[in-house]
BAVEX-784492 format. One record per atom (N, C-alpha, C, O): y negated, x negated, z negated. Coordinates in steps of 0.2 Angstrom, whole numbers, padded with zeros to 4 digits, always signed. Layout:
YXZ/...
This chain:
-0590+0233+0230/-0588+0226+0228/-0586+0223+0235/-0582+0226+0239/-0589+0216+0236/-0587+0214+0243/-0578+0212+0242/-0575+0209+0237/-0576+0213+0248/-0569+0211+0251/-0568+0205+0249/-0573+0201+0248/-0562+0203+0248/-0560+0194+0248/-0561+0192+0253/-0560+0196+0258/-0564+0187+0254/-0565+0181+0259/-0556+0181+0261/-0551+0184+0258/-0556+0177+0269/-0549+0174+0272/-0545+0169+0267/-0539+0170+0264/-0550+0165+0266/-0546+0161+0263/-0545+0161+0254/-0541+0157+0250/-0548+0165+0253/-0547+0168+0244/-0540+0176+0246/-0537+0180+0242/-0538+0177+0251/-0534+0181+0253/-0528+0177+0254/-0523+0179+0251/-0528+0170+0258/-0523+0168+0259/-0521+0164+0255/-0515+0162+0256/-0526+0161+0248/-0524+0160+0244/-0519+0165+0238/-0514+0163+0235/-0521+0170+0238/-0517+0175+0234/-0510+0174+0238/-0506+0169+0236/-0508+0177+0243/-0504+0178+0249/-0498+0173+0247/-0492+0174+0247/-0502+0166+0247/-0496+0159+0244/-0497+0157+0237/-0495+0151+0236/-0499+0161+0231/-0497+0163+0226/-0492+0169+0225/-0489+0169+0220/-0492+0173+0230/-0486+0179+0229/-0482+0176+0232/-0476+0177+0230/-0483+0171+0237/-0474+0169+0240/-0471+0163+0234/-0465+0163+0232/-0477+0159+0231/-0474+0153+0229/-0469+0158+0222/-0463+0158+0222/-0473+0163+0216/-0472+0167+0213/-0465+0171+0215/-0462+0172+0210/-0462+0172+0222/-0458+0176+0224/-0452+0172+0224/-0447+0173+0221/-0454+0165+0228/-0449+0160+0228/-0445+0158+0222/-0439+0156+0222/-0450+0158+0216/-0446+0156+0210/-0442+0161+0208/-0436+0160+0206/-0445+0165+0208/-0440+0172+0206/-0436+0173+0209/-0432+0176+0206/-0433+0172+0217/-0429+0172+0220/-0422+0164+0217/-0416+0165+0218/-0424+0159+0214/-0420+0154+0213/-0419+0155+0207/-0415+0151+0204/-0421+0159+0202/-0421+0159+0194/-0417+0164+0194/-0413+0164+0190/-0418+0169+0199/-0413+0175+0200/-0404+0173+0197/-0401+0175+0193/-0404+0169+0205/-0398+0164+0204/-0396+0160+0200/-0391+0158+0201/-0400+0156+0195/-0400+0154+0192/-0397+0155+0186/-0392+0153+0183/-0402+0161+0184/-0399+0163+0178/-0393+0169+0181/-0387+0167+0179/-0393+0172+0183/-0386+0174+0185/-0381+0170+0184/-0377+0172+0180/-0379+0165+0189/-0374+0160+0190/-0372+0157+0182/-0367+0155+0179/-0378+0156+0179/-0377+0150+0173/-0379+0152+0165/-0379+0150+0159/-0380+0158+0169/-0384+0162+0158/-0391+0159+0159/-0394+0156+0163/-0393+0163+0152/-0398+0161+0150/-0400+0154+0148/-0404+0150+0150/-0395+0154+0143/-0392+0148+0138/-0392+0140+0143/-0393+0134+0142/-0389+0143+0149/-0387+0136+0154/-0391+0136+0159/-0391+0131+0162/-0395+0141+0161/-0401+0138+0166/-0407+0133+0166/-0409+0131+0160/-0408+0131+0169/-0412+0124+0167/-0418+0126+0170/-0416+0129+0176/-0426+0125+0169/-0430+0127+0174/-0432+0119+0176/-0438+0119+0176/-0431+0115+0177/-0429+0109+0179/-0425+0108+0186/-0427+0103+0189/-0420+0113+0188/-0417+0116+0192/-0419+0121+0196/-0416+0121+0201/-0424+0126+0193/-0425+0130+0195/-0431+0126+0200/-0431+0127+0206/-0435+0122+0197/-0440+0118+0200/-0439+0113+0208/-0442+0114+0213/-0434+0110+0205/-0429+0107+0210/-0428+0109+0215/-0428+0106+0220/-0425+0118+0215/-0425+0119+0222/-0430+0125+0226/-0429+0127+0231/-0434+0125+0222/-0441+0126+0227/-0445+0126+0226/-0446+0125+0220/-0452+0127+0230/-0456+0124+0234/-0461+0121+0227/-0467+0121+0230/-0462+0120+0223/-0465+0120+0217/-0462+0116+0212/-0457+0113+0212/-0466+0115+0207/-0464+0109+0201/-0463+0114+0192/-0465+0119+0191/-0460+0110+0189/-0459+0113+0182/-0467+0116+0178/-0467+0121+0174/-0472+0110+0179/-0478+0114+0177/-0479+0118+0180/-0479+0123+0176/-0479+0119+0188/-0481+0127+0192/-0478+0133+0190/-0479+0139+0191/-0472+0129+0187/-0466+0137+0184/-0470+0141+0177/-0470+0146+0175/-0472+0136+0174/-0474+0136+0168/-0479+0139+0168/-0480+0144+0165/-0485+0136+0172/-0492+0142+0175/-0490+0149+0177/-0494+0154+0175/-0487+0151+0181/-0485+0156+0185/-0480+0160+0178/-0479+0166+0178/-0479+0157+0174/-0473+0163+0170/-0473+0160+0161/-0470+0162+0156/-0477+0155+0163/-0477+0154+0153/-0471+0151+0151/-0473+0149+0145/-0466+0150+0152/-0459+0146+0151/-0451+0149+0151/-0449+0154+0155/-0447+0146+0149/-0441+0150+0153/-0439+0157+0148/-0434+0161+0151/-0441+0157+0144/-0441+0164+0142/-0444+0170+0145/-0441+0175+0147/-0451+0167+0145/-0457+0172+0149/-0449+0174+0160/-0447+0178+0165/-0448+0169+0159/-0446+0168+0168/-0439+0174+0168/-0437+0178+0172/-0437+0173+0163/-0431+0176+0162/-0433+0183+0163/-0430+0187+0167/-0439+0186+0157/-0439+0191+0160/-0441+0194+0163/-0441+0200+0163/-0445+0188+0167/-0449+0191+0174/-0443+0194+0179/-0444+0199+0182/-0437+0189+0179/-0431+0189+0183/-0429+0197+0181/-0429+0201+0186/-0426+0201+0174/-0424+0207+0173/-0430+0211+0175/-0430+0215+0179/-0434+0210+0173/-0440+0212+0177/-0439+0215+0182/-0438+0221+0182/-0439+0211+0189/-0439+0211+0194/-0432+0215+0197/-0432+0219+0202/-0427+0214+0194/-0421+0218+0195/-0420+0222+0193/-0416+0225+0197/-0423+0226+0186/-0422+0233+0187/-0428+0238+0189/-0427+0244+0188/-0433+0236+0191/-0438+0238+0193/-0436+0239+0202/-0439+0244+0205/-0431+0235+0205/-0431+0236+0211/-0425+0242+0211/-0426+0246+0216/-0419+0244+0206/-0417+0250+0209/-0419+0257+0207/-0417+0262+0209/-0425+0256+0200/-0427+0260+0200/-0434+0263+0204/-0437+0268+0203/-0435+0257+0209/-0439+0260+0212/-0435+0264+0221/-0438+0269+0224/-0430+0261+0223/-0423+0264+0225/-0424+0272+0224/-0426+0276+0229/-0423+0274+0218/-0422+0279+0214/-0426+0283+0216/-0425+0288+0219/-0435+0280+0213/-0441+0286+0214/-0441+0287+0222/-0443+0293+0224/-0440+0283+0227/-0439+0286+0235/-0434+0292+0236/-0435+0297+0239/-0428+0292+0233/-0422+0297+0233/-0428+0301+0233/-0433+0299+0230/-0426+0308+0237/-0427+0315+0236/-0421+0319+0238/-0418+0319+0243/-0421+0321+0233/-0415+0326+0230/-0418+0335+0229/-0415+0340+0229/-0424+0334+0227/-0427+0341+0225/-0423+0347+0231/-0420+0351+0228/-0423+0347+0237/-0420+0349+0241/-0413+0351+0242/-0412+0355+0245/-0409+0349+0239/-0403+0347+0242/-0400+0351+0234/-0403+0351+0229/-0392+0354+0236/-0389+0359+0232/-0389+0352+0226/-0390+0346+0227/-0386+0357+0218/-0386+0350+0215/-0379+0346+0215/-0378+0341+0212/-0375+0349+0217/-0368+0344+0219/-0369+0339+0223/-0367+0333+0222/-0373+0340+0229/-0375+0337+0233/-0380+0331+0231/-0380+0325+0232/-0385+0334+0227/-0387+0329+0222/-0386+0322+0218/-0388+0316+0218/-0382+0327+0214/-0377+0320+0209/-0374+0316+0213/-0375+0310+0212/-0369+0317+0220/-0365+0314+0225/-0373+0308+0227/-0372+0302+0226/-0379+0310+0229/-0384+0306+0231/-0386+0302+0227/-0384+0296+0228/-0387+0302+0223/-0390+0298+0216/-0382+0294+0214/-0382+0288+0214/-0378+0295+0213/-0372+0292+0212/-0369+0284+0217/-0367+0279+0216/-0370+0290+0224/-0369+0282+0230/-0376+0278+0232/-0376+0273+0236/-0382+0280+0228/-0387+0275+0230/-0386+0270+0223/-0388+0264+0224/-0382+0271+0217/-0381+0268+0213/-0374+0264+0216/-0376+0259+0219/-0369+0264+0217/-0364+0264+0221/-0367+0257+0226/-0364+0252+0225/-0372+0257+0230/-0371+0256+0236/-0378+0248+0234/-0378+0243+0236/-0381+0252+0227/-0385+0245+0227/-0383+0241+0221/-0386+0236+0218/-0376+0244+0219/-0376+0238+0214/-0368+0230+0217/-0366+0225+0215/-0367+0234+0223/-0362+0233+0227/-0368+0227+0233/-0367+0221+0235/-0371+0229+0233/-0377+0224+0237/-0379+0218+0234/-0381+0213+0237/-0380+0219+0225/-0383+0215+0224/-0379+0212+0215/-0382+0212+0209/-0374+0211+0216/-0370+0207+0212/-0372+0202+0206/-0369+0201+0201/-0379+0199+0210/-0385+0196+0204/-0385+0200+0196/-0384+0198+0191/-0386+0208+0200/-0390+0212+0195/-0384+0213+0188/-0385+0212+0182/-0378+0214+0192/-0373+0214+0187/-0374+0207+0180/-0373+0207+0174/-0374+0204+0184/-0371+0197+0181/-0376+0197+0177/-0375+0195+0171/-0384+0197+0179/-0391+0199+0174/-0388+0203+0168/-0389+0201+0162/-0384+0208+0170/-0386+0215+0164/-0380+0213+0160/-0381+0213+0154/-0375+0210+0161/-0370+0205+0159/-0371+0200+0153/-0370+0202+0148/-0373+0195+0154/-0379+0190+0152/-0382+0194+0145/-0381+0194+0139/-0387+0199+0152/-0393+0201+0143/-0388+0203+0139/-0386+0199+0135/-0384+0209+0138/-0379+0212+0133/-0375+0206+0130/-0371+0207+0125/-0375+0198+0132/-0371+0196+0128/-0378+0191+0123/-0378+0185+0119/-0383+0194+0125/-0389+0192+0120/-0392+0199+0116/-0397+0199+0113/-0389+0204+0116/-0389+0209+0113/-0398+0211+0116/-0403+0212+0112/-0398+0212+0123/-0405+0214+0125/-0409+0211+0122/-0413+0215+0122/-0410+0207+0121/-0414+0204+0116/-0421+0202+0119/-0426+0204+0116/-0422+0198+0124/-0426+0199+0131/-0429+0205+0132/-0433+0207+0127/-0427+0210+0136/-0426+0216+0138/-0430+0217+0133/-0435+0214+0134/-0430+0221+0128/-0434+0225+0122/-0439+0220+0121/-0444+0222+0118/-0441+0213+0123/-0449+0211+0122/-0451+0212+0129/-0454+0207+0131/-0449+0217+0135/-0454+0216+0139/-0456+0226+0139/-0453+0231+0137/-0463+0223+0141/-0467+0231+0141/-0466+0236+0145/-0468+0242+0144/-0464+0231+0153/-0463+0235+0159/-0456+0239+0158/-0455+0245+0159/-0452+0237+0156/-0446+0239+0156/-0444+0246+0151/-0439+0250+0152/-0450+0245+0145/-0449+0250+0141/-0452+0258+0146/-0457+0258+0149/-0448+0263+0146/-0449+0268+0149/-0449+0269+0158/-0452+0273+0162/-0444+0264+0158/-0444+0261+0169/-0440+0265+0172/-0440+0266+0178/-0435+0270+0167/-0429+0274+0170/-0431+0281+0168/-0427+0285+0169/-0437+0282+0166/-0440+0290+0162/-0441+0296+0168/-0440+0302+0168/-0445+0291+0175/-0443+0295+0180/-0437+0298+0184/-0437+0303+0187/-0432+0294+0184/-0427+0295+0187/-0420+0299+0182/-0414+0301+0184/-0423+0298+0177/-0418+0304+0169/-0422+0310+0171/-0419+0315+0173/-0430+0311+0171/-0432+0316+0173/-0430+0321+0178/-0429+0327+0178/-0430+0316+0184/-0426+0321+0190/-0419+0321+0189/-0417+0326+0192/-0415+0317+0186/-0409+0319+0185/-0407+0325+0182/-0403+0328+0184/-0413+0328+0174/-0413+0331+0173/-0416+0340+0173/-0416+0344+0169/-0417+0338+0181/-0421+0344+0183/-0414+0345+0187/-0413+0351+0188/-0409+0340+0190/-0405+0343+0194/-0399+0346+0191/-0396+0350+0194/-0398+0344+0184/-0393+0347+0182/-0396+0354+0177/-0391+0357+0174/-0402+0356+0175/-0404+0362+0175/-0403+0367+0181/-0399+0372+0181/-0406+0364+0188/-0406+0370+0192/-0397+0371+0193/-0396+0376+0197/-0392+0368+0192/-0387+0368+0191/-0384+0372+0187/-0379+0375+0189/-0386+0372+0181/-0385+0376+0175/-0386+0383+0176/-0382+0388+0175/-0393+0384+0178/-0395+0391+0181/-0392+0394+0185/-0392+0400+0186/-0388+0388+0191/-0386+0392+0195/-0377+0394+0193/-0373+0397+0196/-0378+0393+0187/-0370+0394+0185/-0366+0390+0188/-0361+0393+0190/-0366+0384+0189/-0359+0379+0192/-0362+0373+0188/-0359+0368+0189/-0365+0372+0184/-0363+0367+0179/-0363+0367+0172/-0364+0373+0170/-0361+0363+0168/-0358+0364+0160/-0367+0364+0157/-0372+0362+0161/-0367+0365+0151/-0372+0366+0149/-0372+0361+0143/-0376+0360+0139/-0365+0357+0143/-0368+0354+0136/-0367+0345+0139/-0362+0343+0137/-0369+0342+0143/-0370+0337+0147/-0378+0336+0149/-0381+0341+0151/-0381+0330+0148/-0389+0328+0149/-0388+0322+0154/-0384+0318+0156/-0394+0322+0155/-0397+0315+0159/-0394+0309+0158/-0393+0305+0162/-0393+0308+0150/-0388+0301+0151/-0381+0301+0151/-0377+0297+0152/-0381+0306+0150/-0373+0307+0151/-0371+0306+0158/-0366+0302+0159/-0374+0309+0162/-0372+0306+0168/-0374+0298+0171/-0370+0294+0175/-0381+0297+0169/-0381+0290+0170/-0378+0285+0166/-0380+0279+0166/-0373+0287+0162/-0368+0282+0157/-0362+0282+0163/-0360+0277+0165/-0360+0287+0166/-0354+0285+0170/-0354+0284+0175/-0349+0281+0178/-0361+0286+0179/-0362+0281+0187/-0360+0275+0183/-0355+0271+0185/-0365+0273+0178/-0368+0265+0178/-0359+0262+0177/-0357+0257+0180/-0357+0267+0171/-0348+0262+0171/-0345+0261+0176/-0343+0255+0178/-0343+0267+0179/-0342+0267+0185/-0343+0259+0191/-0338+0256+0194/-0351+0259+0191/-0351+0253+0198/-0353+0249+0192/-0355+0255+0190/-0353+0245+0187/-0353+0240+0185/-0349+0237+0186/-0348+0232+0189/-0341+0243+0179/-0335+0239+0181/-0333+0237+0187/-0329+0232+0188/-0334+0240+0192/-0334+0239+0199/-0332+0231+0200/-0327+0229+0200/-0339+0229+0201/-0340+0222+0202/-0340+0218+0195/-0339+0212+0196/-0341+0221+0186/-0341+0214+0183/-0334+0213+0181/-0333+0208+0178/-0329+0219+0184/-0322+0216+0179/-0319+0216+0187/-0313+0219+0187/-0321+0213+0192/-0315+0211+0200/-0310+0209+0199/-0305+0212+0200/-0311+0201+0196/-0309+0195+0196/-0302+0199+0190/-0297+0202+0193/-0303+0199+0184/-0300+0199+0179/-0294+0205+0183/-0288+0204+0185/-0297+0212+0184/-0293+0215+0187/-0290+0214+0192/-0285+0217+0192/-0291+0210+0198/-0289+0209+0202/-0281+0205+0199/-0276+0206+0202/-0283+0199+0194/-0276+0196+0192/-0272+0199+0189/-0266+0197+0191/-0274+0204+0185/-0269+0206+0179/-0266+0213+0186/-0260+0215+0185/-0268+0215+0191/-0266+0221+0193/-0263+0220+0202/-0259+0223+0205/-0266+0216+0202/-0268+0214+0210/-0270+0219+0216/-0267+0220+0221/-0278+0221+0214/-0282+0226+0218/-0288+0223+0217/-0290+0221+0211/-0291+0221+0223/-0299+0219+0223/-0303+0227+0222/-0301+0232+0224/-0306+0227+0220/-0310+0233+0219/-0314+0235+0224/-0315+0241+0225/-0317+0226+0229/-0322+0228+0232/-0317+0229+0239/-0320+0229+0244/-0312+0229+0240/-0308+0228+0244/-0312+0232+0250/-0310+0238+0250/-0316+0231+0255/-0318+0234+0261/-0314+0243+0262/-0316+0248+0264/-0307+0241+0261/-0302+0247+0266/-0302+0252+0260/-0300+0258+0261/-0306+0250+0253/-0304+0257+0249/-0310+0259+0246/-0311+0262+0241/-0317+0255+0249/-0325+0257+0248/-0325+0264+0248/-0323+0267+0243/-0327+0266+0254/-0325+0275+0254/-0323+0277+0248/-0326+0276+0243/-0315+0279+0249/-0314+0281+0244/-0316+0280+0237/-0317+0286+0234/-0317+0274+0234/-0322+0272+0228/-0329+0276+0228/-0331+0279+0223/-0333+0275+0233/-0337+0280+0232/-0336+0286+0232/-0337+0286+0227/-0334+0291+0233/-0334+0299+0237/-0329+0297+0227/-0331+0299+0222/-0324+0294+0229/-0322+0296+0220/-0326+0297+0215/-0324+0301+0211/-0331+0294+0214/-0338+0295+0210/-0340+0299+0208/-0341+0301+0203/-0340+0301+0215/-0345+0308+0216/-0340+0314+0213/-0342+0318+0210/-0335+0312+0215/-0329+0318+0214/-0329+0319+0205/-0331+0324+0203/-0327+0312+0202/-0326+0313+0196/-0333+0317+0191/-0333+0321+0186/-0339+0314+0194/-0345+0317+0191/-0345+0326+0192/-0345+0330+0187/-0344+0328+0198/-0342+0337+0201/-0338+0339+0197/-0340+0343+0193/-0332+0336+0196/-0327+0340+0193/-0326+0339+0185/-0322+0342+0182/-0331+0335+0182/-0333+0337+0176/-0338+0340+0174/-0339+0344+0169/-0343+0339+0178/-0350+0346+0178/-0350+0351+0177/-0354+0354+0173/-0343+0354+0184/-0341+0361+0185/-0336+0363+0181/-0334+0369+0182/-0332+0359+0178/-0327+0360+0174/-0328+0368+0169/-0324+0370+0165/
């Protein structure tokens, strides 16, 4: 099969940016305003492109929406498949897989506020896309090879699974950043407060160990 021509190449190249570009303002959009209150009208408005263009490129703002969770939970699950862990003891493991959750939901405060949003549409999104069914199976996988070889080696519980630990990373850095604000009033502690980050991680890590090996 002959190669793309230059300019059938550079045409792709400025449909993946134009493509990127939306998804980068729809991001924020639907973060900042819901589902409910995004406008793709706005979303048009601020780049490089028009409301029809949005509409070829994704089909309408449903389709965009979940191009948007799409793209966001595809990105720390791809995070994820980079970790190698296979090597490393499994305490050390979970501590790895816990601060990369840790460190990327704290980078990107969007993703919160997406996962936020969907749950108060009961997933509803989410469950009509295809990509997304089965996007975490790699990463339960290797979780669940770390806490077997853990098992075997006698320093973990035996009646604890792959989601069990990924239900308390995930509480863990969600509450993090979705309940700042709220907490921050009723208690007066910022969460992300720069001077007690450390801490907040290695605590993670700490409480996942010390109930594993409990």
């Amino acid at each position: 099969m002959a190669a793309p021509s230059s300019s059938e190449a550079e045409r792709q190249r400025d449909k993946d940016r134009t493509r990127a570009d939306i998804l980068d303002v729809a991001t924020r959009e639907f973060a900042d305003k819901g589902y409910t209150g995004a406008r793709v009208d706005e979303i048009a408005e601020r780049t490089s492109t028009t409301k029809r263009m949005i509409y070829y490129y994704f089909g309408g703002k449903e389709q965009l929406y979940v191009a948007v969770l799409e793209r966001a939970y595809s990105a720390i699950r791809a995070l994820e498949a980079e970790l190698d862990v296979e090597h490393l003891e499994p305490e050390d493991a979970i501590r790895e897989l816990a601060e990369l959750t840790f460190d990327h939901h704290e980078a990107n405060p969007d993703f919160i506020r997406l996962v936020s949003i969907e749950n108060i549409h009961h997933a509803e999104h989410i469950a009509r896309s295809e990509i997304l069914a089965g996007l975490a199976n790699p990463v339960l996988d290797g979780l669940t090879r770390v806490l077997a070889r853990g098992r075997e080696a006698g320093r973990f519980r035996a009646d604890v699974d792959a989601l069990d630990v990924h239900q308390v990373i995930s509480s863990f850095c969600v509450f993090r950043l979705a309940n700042r604000h709220t907490f921050a009033a009723i208690f007066g502690r910022d969460m992300l407060d720069p001077a007690r980050r450390e801490h907040h991680r290695r605590m993670l890590g700490d409480l996942l160990i010390n109930y594993l090996t409990a």
